[in-house]
SEMIBA-822774 format. One line per field, with one value per residue (C-alpha): x, y negated, z negated. Coordinates in nm, 2 decimals. Last residue first. Example, Ala and Ser with C-alpha at 12.3 -4.5 7.8 and 13.67 -1.06 7.14 Angstrom:
east	(1.37/1.23) .
north	(0.11/0.45) .
up	(-0.71/-0.78) .
***
This chain:
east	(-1.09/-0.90/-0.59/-0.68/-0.62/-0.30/-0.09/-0.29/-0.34/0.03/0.16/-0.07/0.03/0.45/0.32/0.16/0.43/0.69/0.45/0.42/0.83/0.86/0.60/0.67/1.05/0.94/0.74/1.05/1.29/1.08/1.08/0.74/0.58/0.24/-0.09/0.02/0.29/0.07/-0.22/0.00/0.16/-0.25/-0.31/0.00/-0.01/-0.40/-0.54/-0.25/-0.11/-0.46/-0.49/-0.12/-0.12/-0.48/-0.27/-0.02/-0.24/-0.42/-0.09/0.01/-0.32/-0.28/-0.47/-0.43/-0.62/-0.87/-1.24/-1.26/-1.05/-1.22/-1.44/-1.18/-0.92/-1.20/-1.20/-0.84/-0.79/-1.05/-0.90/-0.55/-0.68/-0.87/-0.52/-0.33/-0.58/-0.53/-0.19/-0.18/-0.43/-0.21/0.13/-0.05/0.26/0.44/0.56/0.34/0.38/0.28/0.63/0.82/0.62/0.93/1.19/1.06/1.34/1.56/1.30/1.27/1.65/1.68/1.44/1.12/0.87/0.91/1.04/0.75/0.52/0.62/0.57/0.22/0.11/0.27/0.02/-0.22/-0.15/-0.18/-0.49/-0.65/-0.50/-0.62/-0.94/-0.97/-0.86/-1.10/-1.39) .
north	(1.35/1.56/1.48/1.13/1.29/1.43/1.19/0.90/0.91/0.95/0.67/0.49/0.57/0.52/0.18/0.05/0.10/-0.08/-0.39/-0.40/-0.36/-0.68/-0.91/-0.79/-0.89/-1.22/-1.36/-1.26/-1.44/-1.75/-1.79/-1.82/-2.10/-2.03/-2.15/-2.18/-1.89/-1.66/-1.71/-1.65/-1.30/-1.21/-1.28/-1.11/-0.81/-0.65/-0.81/-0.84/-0.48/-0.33/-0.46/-0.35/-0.01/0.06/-0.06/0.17/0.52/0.44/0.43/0.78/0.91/0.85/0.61/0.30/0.00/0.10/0.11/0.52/0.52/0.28/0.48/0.74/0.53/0.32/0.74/0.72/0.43/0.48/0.82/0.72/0.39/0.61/0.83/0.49/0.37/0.74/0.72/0.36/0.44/0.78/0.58/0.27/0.05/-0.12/-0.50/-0.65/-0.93/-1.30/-1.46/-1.19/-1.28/-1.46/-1.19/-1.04/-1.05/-0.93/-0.61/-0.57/-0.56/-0.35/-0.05/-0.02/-0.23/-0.07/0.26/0.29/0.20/0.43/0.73/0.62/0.47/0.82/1.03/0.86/0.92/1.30/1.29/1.13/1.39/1.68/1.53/1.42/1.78/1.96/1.71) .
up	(1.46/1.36/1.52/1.31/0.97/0.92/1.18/1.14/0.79/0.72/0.94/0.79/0.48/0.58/0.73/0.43/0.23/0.43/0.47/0.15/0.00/0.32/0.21/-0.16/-0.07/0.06/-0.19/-0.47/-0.24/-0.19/-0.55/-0.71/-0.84/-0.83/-0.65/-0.26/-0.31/-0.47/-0.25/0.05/-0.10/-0.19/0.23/0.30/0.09/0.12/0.38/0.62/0.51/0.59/0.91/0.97/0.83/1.07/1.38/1.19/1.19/1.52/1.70/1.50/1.61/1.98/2.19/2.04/1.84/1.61/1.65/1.63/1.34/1.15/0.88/0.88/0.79/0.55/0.43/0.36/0.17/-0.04/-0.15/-0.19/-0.38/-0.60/-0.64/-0.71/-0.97/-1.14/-1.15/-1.29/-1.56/-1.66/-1.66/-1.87/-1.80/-2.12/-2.22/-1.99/-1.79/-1.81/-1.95/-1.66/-1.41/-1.30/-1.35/-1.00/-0.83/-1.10/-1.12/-0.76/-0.68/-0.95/-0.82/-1.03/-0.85/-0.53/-0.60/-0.86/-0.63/-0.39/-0.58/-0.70/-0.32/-0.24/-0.50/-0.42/-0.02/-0.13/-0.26/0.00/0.24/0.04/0.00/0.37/0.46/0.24/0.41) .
***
């Protein structure tokens, strides 16, 4: 139980980290000058950080939840079959609904595909490697 906390915890604190290189980095922001009319003018830091650590936290126990059902023998396998489920139902179908019901450059579509798909590897990779030896 520690070790899922810690673990949790720490994969907030990357989905935080990583979200901020994601969104933050100029590529993203020219990219993404289309929500621009919706956005907002500010980010609640202490909101975001505490969405991210729930997140962490969720994330890690559906890990948990699904390890033994994964696909793969060692942890690490586990730990990106589970990145890629979580990837398609988190980023690609919500990337698919954008681009069916908005009009949103193909460019912008396909970084968050990409920026996604890249984050939800490095946490799987994390939850397999700290959490699936223990299991």
């Amino acid at each position: 139980m520690i070790r899922y906390a810690i673990v949790g915890i720490a994969s907030g604190i990357l989905f935080a980290i990583l979200d901020a290189l994601i969104s933050g980095n100029p590529l993203a922001q020219r990219l993404h000058d289309v929500y621009k009319p919706m956005a907002k003018t500010s980010v609640n830091l202490l909101a975001g950080l505490v969405i991210d650590l729930a997140y962490g936290l969720v994330m890690a126990g559906a890990f948990l939840l699904l390890y033994q059902s994964l696909p793969g023998r060692a942890p690490l396998l586990r730990g990106i079959s589970f990145a890629l489920l979580v990837w398609f139902f988190r980023v690609v179908m919500s990337t698919l609904a954008q681009w069916m019901i908005c009009d949103v450059p193909a460019g912008a579509l396909l970084y968050t595909l990409f920026a996604g798909l890249v984050q939800m590897l490095l946490l799987g990779m994390l939850y397999g490697l700290a959490l699936g030896r223990t299991l």
